[in-house]
Structures are given as C-alpha cells and as structure tokens.
N, C-alpha and C positions, 0 to 999 in steps of 0.2 A: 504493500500500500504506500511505501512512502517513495512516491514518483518526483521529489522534491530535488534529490540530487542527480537523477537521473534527466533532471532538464536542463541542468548549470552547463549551456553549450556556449558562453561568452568568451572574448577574447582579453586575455589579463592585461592589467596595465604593464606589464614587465615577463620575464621568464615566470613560467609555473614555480610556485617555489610557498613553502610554509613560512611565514613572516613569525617571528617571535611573538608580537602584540599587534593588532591590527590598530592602524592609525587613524586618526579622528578626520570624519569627514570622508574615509572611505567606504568603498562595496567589497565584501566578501563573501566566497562560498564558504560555506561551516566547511570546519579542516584547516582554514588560515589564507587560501588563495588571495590575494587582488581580483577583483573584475572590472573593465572597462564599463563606464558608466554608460556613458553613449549608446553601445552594446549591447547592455543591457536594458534601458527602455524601451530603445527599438523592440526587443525580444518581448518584454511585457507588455507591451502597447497592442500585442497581439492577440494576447491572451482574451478567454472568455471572462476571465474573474481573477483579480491580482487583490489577496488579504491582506492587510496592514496591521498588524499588530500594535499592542500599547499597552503602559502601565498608566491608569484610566488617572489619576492625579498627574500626571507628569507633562507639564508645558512641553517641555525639549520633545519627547516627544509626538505634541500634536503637532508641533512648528516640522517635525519631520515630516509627517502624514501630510502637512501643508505642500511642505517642498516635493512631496511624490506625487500628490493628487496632481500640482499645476506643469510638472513635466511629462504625465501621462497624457492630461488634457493637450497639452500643443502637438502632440502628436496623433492623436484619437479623440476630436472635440465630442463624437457621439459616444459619451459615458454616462452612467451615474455614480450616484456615492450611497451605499445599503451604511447604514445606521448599528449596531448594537445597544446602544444607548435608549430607542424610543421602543416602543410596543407598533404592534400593529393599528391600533386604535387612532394612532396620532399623525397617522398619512396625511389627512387633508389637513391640518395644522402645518406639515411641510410641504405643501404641495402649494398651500397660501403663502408663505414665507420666499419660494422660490419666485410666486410668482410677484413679489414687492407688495404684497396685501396687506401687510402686518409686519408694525415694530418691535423690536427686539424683544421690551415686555410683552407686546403681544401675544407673539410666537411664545413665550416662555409661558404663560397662561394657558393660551390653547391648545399646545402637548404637554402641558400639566409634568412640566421639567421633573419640576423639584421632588415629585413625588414618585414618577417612573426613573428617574438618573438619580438624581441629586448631589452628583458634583459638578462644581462651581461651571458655569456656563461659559465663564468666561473662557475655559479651557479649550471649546468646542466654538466658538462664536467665530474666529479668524476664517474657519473650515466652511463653516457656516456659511459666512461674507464672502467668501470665495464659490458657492455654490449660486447662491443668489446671483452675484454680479456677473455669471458668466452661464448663467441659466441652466445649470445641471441638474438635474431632478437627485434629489434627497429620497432616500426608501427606508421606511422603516423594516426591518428583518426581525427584531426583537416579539415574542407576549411576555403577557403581563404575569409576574409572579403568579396570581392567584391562577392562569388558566393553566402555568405550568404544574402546580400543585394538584389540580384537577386530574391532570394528566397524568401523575405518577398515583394519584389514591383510587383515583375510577377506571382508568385505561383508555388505549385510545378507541377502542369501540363504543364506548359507553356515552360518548362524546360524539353528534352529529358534525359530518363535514366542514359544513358551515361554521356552526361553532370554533373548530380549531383552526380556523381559516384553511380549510385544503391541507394544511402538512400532515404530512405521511407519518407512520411510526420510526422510531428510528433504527438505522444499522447495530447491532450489536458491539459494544465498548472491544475494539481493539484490545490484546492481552496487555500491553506496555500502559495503555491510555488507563485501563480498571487497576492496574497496581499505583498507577501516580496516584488518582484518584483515592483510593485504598489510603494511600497516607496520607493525603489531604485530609479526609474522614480521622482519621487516628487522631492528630492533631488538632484539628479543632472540633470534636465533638466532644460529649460530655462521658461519654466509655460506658453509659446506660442503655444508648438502647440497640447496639451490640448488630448483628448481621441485616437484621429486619432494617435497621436505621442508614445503614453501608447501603442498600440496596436500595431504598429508596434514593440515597443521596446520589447514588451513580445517575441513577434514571431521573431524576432533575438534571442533572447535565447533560444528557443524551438528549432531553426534550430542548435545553437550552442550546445546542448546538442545532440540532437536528430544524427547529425553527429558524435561525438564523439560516441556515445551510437554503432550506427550503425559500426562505424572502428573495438570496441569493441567484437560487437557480429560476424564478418565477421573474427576476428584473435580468438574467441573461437571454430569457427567453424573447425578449421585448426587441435583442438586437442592441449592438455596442459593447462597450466595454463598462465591465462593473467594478467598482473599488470599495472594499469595505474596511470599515474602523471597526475594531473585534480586540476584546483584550486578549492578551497573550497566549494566555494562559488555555485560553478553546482552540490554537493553532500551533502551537508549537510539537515537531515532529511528526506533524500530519494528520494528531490522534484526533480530533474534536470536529471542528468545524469541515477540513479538507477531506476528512474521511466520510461524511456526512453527503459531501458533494460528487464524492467519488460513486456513492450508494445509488446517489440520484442522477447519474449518469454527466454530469459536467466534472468531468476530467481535465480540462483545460485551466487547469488556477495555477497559480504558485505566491505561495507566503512569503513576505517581506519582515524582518523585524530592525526593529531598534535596538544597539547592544552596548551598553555601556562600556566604557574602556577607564581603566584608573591606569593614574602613573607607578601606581607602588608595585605592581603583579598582575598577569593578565592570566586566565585558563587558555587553552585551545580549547575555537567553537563546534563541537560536538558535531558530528557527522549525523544529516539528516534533520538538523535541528531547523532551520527553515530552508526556500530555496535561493535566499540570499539573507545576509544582514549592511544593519551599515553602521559602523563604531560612531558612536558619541562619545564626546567628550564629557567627563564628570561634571558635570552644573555646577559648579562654586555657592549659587543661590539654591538652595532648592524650594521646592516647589511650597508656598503656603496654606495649609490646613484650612478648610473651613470651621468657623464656628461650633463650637459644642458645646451643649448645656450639663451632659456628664448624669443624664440617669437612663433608665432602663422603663419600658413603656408599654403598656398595653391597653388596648381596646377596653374605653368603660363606659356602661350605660349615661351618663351626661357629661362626660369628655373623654379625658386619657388617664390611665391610672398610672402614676409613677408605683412600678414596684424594685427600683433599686437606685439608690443617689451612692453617684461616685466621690471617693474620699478624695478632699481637695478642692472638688470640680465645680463651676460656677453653680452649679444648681444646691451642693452646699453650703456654700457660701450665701447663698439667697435665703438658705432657710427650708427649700424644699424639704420634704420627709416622705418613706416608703409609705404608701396609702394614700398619697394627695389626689386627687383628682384635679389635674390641672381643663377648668372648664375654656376658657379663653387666653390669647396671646395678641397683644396688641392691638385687641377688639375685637380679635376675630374667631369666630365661635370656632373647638376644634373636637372634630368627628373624629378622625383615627389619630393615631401615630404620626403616619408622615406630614400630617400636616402642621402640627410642633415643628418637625424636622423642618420641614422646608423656610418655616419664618425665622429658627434659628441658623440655620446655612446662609440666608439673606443680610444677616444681622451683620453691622460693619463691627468691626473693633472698638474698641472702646465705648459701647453704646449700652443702653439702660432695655431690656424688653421686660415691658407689665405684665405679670401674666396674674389671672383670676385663679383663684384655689379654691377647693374648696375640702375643708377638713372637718371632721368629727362634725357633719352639719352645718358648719358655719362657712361662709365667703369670706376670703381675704383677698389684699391684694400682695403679688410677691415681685421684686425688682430683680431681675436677673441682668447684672453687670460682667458684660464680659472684655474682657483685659486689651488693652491697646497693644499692639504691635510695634515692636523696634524693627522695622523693617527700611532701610535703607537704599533701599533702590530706586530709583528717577523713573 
C-alpha cells in the first residue's frame, strides 16, 4: 500500500546522495535525498489529489500549505482546497465566502468555526484569503463528531445514505496504522475501558479518515486538481487518509509534509514516511496558545456544568468550583460546552469575561481574568 516512494521519480538538486540533516527551505524524499523543486511541482501539478499535512496550531506550517497551494495553482489554476477543519454541514458557509458574500466574522459564524475547529482562525485565514481572491472553491471533507460517534455505536447500516452523506464504510486499519493507533489509545486513555474502548477508538479514526478520504474523492471527481489540509497524523506512511483513497479507487495522490529541522541533531527521515517532505526551520517564536479558562465541562440542564477546575488556572483564580453551572458568558446564554469554549478562545489577553453562575441555587456573577501576554513580536 505504500505507493509513496514508489512515485519519488524527480530529478535531485545534486548527485543522489544521503545529506546528514536536511537543510531549511529544502524538498526531500524520506531517506535524506534532495529533490529539484521545479520537478517536483510539475510532477504534483498532475496528480489527482496532493495531501498536505500539518501540526493544526503551527503558523510555519500553514505559511507552508500557503506556499504549496499558490505554486500548485500557477501551474493547474482548475483546483480546489478539501478542508479537514469544517464538517460537511458548512459547505454553503464556504461556498459564500469564496464567493465574496461574507466577512471574515461572517464566515466564522456561519461554519460555526469555533465550535467545529476551534483553533485560532487566524491560522487558516491567509489560506483562506488566498482561496477567495483567486476563486478556488473550498470543500468541506470533515463530519461532525456526533455523526462520527453515531457511526462507531450504531454502524454504518443503521445509518441511511443520506444521513452519512454517501460515504462508504471504511477499508480495514492497515497492520502498522492499528499498532500506532494501539499506543495512541494506551497513552491517552484512562486503562478502564480496556479492548471494547481500543476498538471503538480505532473505528472513530477509520470513520475520520474514511470521511475525509471520501469529500476527497467526491471533489476529484468534479475534475482538477484537489489539495487538502489534513493533520498529520491521518497521512503519514500512507496508513489513514491515503489508504482510504486507495480503497476508493483514486490512486493518484501523494502526501507532502512539513518537517522540522533543529540545529542541535537531526534523525534520518524514515523510508515511506511521506512522498516528499520539506525541512523547516525551528521557529525561534512559537506559535501562541489560545485562551483557557482551565476547567473541565459538561452538558447541564440550564447551562454547562463545571465538573473539574484546574489548579492554578484562570477559572481558579475567578472562584469557579466543581458543581457550578456556568449559565451565561458575556451575555450570552450557553447551551453546550463549546460554546464557553468558543467565547473563551475569542477572548484577547488580558481581558475580564463575566460569566453568570449559578451555585447551591443562587446567581452570581464570576470575572474571569485572563493574563496578558509578553509577547514581542511587531
């Protein structure tokens, strides 16, 4: 399955030759190669689908995704750009945007950002502004958490066509891809709910591939060239997303990642690990956190139940306690979960948000002050 290095047919900037560290600002094949840049677009400018990988907070890498979208485009202007980031739901929301309908908060309202993503917009907006300005249609590939949940408790029969928008069931978890998987599981679960819980977790990410895979092959079928933003972590080695596409018969892709390079040590990049990378340079600045209030949340009959305040964390410091019902945030009445999140991911530095509580029966109000930033940069 991994036809990734089997398509690395470019011409090196120099003799074939393993570089010790690959250098900032270049292309290579995983192994250490050089490849001619030139070369290589041409080659991908051909392709039916070229993924783009990323670390979803990481500026340097959207500014990459920038710089590959606009040298794909001058060579192949008949593209689009498939999304990871939005649900299916939120196509006419990008479909408005592309076509200059709606401003910035517009658009960030009507694909309801902050609740389907919710990192910083700003990160994705340049990509954005470059879609718009030069008329590329934007495709959402993503569903929504809850239909993927649907998906792994009910099945995919249980679920009319319609409903799962068309996508298929997905190919079965490559061997390499369900061991990553396996220790992703290990690590971050709670160690209780044991095989039953591994199983389910896989087949959420099957569905999350398998969805994206499917938006994919549904916006190659349109004709052009497709480029998608997809975190890393669904494309590397071919196990997730590429494998997905492979199932569904568009063969023609090849993954691109972004690969950091430090001056102190470098690894050799793993054979088969994409079918190209391009070394970055270590960001001196890194990337700025959004806002956190620092409790833990659940769904409650007349707001949102704090059930856990983190030590230290603004929401301590405010006074929050385990059992709050936080009813309102700056006026604004709050239904679930994300939509706390979202008015606190908005919230600038050093700024005061009101929020309504309500404890042991009574309303208060609580000032959640969160800390200004020494941040230095023009």
């Amino acid at each position: 399955m991994l036809v990734l290095l089997a398509c690395l047919s470019f011409i090196p900037a120099g003799p074939a030759r393993a570089e010790p560290c690959p250098a900032p600002g270049q292309w290579y094949q995983p192994g250490g190669e050089r490849l001619d840049g030139v070369a290589l677009f041409a080659e991908l400018a051909e392709r039916d689908v070229v993924l783009l990988g990323e670390q979803h907070d990481s500026m340097d890498h959207h500014r990459w995704q920038l710089h590959v979208l606009a040298g794909l485009h001058a060579l192949r202007p008949e593209m689009a750009i498939g999304l990871e980031m939005l649900p299916r739901e939120a196509q006419p929301a990008l479909d408005a945007w592309v076509a200059g309908e709606l401003d910035e908060a517009e658009f960030l309202d009507a694909s309801d950002w902050y609740a389907a993503w919710g990192f910083d917009p700003e990160l994705y907006l340049p990509i954005l502004h470059f879609a718009r300005l030069n008329r590329v249609p934007l495709k959402a590939i993503n569903v929504t958490p809850e239909l993927r949940g649907r998906l792994v408790e009910e099945g995919w029969e249980a679920l009319p066509e319609a409903e799962r928008f068309g996508i298929s069931a997905p190919a079965e978890a490559l061997p390499e891809y369900r061991e990553r998987l396996t220790d992703i599981h290990a690590h971050h679960a709670d160690g209780d709910d044991g095989e039953e819980g591994l199983e389910r977790f896989i087949a959420a990410q099957l569905v999350w591939d398998r969805a994206m895979a499917a938006g994919l092959a549904e916006a190659a079928a349109e004709g052009g060239l497709v480029v998608a933003l997809i975190g890393q972590g669904h494309l590397q080695f071919g196990h997730g997303v590429p494998h997905q596409l492979d199932d569904l018969g568009i063969d023609d892709h090849a993954t691109l990642l972004p690969w950091p390079v430090e001056d102190a040590e470098c690894e050799p990049l793993s054979d088969g690990l994409a079918w190209a990378v391009f070394a970055l340079a270590e960001s001196p600045l890194p990337a700025l956190p959004p806002m956190t209030l620092g409790v833990f949340l659940a769904p409650g009959e007349r707001g949102v139940a704090v059930r856990l305040v983190v030590e230290g964390s603004v929401a301590e410091a405010a006074g929050l306690e385990e059992g709050d019902i936080v009813v309102r945030a700056a006026g604004e009445r709050l239904l679930e979960p994300t939509d706390l999140t979202r008015l606190v991911r908005r919230q600038p530095p050093g700024t005061l948000l009101p929020l309504e509580v309500e404890r042991d029966g009574e309303r208060r109000e609580v000032l959640a002050r969160f800390p200004a930033r020494d941040d230095t940069r023009h």
